[in-house]
Structure formats: structure tokens, C-alpha cells
ZAZA-888415 format. One line per 2 residues: their letters; for each residue x, y, z of C-alpha. Coordinates in nm, 2 decimals, decimal comma. Each point is the difference from the previous one (the first is absolute). Layout:
BEGIN
a> X:Y:Z  ...
! end
This chain:
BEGIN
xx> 28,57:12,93:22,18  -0,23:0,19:0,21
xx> -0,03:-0,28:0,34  0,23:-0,26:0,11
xx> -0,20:-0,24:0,22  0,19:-0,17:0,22
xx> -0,07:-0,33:0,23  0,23:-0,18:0,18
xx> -0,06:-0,36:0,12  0,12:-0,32:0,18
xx> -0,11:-0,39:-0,09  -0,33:0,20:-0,11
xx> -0,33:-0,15:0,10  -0,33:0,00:-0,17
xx> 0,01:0,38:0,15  0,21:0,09:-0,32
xx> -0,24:-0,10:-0,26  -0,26:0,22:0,16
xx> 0,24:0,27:-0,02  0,10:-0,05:-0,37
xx> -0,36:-0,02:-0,14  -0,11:0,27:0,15
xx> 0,33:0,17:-0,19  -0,09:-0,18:-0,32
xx> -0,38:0,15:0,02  0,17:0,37:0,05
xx> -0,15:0,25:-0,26  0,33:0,25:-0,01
xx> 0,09:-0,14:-0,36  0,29:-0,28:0,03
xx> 0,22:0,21:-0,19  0,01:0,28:0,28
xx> 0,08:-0,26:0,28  0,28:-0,26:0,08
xx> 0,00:-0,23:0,22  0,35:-0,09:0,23
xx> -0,09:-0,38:0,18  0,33:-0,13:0,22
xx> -0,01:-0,29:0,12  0,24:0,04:0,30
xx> 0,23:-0,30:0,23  -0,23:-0,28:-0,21
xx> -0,01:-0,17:-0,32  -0,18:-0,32:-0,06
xx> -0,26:-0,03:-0,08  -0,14:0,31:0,05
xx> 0,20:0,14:-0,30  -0,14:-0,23:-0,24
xx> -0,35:0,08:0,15  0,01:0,34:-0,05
xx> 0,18:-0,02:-0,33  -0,28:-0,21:-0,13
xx> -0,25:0,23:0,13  0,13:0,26:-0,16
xx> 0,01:-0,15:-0,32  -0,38:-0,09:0,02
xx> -0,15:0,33:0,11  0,30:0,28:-0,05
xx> 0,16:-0,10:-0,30  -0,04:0,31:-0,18
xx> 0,05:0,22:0,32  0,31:0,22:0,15
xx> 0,13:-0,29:0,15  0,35:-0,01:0,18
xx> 0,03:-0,35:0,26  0,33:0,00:0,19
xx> 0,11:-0,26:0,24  0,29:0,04:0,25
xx> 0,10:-0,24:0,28  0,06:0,32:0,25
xx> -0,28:0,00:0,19  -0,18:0,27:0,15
xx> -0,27:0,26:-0,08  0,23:0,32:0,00
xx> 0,22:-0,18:-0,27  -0,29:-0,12:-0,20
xx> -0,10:0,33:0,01  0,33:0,16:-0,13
xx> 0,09:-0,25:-0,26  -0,37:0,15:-0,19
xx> 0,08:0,32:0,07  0,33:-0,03:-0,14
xx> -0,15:-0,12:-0,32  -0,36:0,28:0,03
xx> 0,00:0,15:-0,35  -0,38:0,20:0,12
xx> -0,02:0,38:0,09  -0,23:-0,15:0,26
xx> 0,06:-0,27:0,27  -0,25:-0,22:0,24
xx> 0,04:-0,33:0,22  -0,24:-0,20:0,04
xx> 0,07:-0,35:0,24  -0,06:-0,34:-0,15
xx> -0,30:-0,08:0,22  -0,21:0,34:-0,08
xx> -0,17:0,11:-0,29  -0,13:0,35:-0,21
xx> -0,30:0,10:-0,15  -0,01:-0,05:-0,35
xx> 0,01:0,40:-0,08  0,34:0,02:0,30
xx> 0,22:0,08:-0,23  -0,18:0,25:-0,23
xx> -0,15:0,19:0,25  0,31:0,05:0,22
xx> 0,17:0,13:-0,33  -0,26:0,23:-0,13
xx> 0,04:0,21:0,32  0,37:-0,03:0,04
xx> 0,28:0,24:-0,10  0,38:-0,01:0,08
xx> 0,00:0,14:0,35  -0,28:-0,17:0,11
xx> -0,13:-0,34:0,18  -0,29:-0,08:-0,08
xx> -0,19:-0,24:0,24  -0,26:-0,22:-0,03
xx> -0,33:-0,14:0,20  0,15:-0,28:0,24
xx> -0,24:-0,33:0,08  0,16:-0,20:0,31
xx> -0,24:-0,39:0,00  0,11:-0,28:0,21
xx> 0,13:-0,27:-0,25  -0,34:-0,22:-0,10
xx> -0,24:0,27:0,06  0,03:0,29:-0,33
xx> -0,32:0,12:0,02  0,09:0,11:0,38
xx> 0,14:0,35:0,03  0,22:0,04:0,33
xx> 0,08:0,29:0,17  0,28:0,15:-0,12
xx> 0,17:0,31:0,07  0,15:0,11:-0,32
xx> -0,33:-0,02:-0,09  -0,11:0,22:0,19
xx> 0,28:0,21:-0,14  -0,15:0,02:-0,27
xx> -0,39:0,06:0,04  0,14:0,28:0,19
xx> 0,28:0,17:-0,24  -0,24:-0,10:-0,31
xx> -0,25:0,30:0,18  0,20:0,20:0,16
xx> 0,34:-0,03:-0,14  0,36:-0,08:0,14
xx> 0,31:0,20:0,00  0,27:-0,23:-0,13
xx> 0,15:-0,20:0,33  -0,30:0,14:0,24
xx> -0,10:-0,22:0,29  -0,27:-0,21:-0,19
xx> 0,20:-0,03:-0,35  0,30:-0,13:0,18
xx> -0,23:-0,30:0,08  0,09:-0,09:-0,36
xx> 0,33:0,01:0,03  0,09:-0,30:0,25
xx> 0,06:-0,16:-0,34  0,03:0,03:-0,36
xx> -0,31:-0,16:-0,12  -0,33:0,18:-0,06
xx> 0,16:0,27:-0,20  0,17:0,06:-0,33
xx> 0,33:0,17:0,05  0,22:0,18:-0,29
xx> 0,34:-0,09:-0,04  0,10:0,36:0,02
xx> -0,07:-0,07:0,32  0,16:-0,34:0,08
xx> 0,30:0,12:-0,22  0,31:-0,27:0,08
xx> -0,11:-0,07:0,34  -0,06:-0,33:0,09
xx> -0,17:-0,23:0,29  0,26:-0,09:0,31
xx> 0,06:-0,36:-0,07  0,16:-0,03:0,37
xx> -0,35:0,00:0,15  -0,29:-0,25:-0,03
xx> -0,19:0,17:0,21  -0,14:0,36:-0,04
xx> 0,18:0,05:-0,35  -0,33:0,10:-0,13
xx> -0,01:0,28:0,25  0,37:0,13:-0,07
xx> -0,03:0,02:-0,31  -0,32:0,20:-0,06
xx> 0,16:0,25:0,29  0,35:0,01:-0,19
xx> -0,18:0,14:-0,32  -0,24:0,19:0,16
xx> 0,20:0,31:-0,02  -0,10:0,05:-0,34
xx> -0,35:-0,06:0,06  -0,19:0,35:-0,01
xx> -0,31:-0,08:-0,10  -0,25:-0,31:-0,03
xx> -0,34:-0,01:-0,13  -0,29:-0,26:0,02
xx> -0,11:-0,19:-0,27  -0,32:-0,09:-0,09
xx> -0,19:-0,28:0,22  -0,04:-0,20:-0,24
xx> 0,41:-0,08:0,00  0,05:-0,25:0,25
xx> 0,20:-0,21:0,16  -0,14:-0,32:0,21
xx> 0,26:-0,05:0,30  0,01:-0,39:0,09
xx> 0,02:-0,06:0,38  0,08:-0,39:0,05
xx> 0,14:-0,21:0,35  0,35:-0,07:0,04
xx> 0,11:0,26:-0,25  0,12:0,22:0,29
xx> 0,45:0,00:-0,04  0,03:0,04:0,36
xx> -0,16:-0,29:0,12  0,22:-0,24:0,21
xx> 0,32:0,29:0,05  0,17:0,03:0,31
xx> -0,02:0,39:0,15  0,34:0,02:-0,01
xx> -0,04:-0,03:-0,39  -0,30:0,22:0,01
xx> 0,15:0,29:0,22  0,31:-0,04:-0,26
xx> -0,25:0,05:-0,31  -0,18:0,29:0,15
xx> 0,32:0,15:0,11  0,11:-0,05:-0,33
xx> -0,26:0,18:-0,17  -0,02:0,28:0,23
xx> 0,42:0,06:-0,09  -0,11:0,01:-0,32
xx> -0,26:0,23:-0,03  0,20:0,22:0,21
xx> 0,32:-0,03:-0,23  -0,26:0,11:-0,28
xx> -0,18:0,27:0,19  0,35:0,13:0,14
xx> 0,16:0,02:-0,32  -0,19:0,27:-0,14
xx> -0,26:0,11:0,24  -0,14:0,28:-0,20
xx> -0,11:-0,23:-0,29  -0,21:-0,23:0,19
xx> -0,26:0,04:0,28  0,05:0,03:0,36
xx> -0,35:-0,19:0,06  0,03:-0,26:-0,23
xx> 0,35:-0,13:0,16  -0,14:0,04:0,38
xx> -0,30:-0,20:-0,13  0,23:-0,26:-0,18
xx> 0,22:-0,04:0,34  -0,34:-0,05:0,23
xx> -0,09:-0,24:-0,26  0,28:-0,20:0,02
xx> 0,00:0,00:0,36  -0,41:-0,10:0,01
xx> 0,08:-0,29:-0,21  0,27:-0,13:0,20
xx> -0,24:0,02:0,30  -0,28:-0,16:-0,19
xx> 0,18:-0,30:-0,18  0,18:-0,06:0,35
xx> -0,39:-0,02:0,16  -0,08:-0,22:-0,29
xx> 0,27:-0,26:0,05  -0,07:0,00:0,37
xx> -0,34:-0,06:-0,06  0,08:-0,30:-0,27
xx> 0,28:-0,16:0,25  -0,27:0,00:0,28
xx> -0,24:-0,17:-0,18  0,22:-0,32:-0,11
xx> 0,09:0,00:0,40  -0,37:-0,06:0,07
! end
């Protein structure tokens, strides 16, 4: 198996379809491709849902569906890892989509000690045909002409989190997703196995991957700072546990950047809140 495709996903909307057809219309041949679906901290009747859409449109696909009642992305995440039979990995959340050539494309200019990336399309939810500005796409007009170093200032853009790329296991190895955060997991993770990232390459613009922005998706609405500050702290031990234990395998930069982040966020999702609380007073 050459590429374990991996989604993970919650009492799925109508999101999840869009993301399976554009799977099912995928020209890598089925037999180079599996697909891991986990339905995580739900059942009913999602399972049945998917199961039955599945069996209409995937039936003779790669197929793998695995529900758990532990919820949580970073679980979802390691339960289809744990069961990734591909040379290759990629996530892709349940409310985006790929080009029909994704898949294929990000292979044909992969190899075993690479990441391959793709062309990212950020749209407001409702309006496709609307390109946002996004700055991992800028990323990647820029690397695509000039190219990147792996982990230089623009590539690492990229790697706030693991989708947009396909990632080989020889990479990943046994390493797994932090379960005890909800928050920022996404961010951990591709920093914990970036030590064995040394190079990355840009695949071909027709590979893309359409990022869905929608309201009241944000996790941090509605926290208190207390539990913010205790997220962001959180992180920021992390990271440094990770950068601390063996400093010479990962990069200096990339932590510092991974700490200010942390720290901006906790800023900006505290201004957020603020602004929300305000505007029931009125």
C-alpha cells in the first residue's frame, strides 16, 4: 500500500460527503490507496450513515471505518495511524476536500525522506469559487519559484499542522498525537516529528487541498483565560520538553516560532472572547 488517507470526524455533517467524493473521484488507482475513517466519542446515527455511504460509492475501495466512544481529534488520529498499512501518510479534516489528481500528484514527487506539499485554497464556507488570502499559500507560490530549504521561514508556514502534505511513515515512525491536549495537538505533533524532516518539495499545483473556514468552528470560544493561559502554557512545556530533549535534532527557529505562537494565540482568543462577552452585554 503506497498512501494511507486518513480523516478523522465527529457527528459528521454534510461537510463529510464533500470530502469522501472528492476521495472516491481520486485518479491514484484504488489499489495504491486506503482509506482510515474514525468515527470518534459518537455513534448513532452517524455510523450507519457513513456505513451506508460507503457501501454505495466505496464498496470496492481501501476502506477501513472505526468507531470509538474516546473522543478527541488526537486519538482519532492515533487509532488510524495505529492501523496505516501505506509507505505514505496524509490528513485531510472532514469538512475540506482535494483535487481529484491529490493523491497521485503528491506521490509521483515523493520519496521516503521527503514531504511533499500541496497548493492550499482557504474559501469561507458557501462561497468555493472565492479564493481567500491565505499564507501557506503564499508559501507556496513563493517556494514553487524559488525553492525552500526544509523548515525555512516560509515552509514552516506549512507545518502549523499536518494537513496539506503527504508525510512518510519513516518519518512518523511509532510516534503518536498527544491525546492530553485538545488544543494545539496539531501543532505538537508536526514539531515532535520534525526532526526527521530534512527535506520537502512542492508538488504540482494542480494537487490541492480546499481548506473550509466556517463560524463557530473556533475550540476556544466561550473558555475562561485561566483555561487559556493553562493551554498555552501547556503547549509551550511541551514544545520545550521536545526541543530540550535533543536540541541538535530539531531547529532552534522552528521552537522559538512554535512558543511565540502559542503565546499570540492565547492573546488573540482572549481578545476574541472579550469581544463576544461585550457584545451580549450590549
Amino acid at each position: 500500500m503506497k498512501v494511507s488517507v486518513i480523516i478523522p470526524t465527529y457527528k459528521p455533517q454534510s461537510y463529510l460527503w464533500e470530502c469522501l467524493d472528492s476521495l472516491v473521484l481520486q485518479t491514484l488507482p484504488h489499489e495504491d490507496w486506503e482509506l482510515l475513517l474514525v468515527l470518534n466519542g459518537c455513534k448513532e446515527p452517524w455510523y450507519t450513515k457513513i456505513r451506508n455511504y460507503l457501501a454505495d460509492k466505496m464498496a470496492d475501495m481501501n476502506v477501513t471505518l472505526v468507531q470509538t466512544d474516546t473522543p478527541g481529534v488526537s486519538n482519532a488520529r492515533n487509532v488510524a495511524l495505529d492501523r496505516a498499512s501505506g509507505e505514505y501518510v496524509t490528513f485531510i479534516d472532514d469538512d475540506d476536500f482535494i483535487s481529484p489528481n491529490y493523491l497521485e500528484e503528491m506521490l509521483r514527487v515523493a520519496t521516503p525522506h521527503t514531504v511533499s506539499l500541496c497548493y492550499p485554497y482557504a474559501f469561507n464556507d458557501g462561497m468555493p469559487h472565492r479564493q481567500l488570502p491565505y499564507a501557506i499559500t503564499e508559501a507556496y507560490e513563493h517556494c514553487s519559484l524559488h525553492g525552500c530549504g526544509p523548515l525555512s521561514s516560509r515552509v514552516r508556514k506549512f507545518y502549523s499542522g499536518p494537513w496539506m502534505k503527504l508525510i512518510p511513515m519513516d518519518i512518523i515512525r511509532e510516534r503518536r498525537y498527544d491525546s492530553r491536549f485538545s488544543n494545539g495537538e496539531d501543532s505538537l505533533f508536526m514539531f515532535l516529528i520534525s526532526d526527521s524532516i530534512k527535506e520537502n518539495v512542492m508538488a504540482s499545483r494542480s494537487a490541492v487541498y480546499y481548506r473550509r473556514y466556517r463560524e463557530n468552528s473556533a475550540q476556544t470560544r466561550g473558555k475562561a483565560f485561566s483555561e487559556l493561559f493553562h493551554i498555552a502554557a501547556g503547549k509551550i512545556r511541551e514544545f520545550s520538553k521536545i526541543y530540550f530533549s535533543s536540541p541538535s535534532d530539531y531547529s532552534f527557529p522552528f521552537y522559538l516560532t512554535r512558543v511565540l505562537a502559542s503565546m499570540k494565540s492565547l492573546t488573540n482568543d482572549t481578545r476574541q472572547n472579550m469581544r463576544q462577552y461585550f457584545g451580549r452585554k450590549q
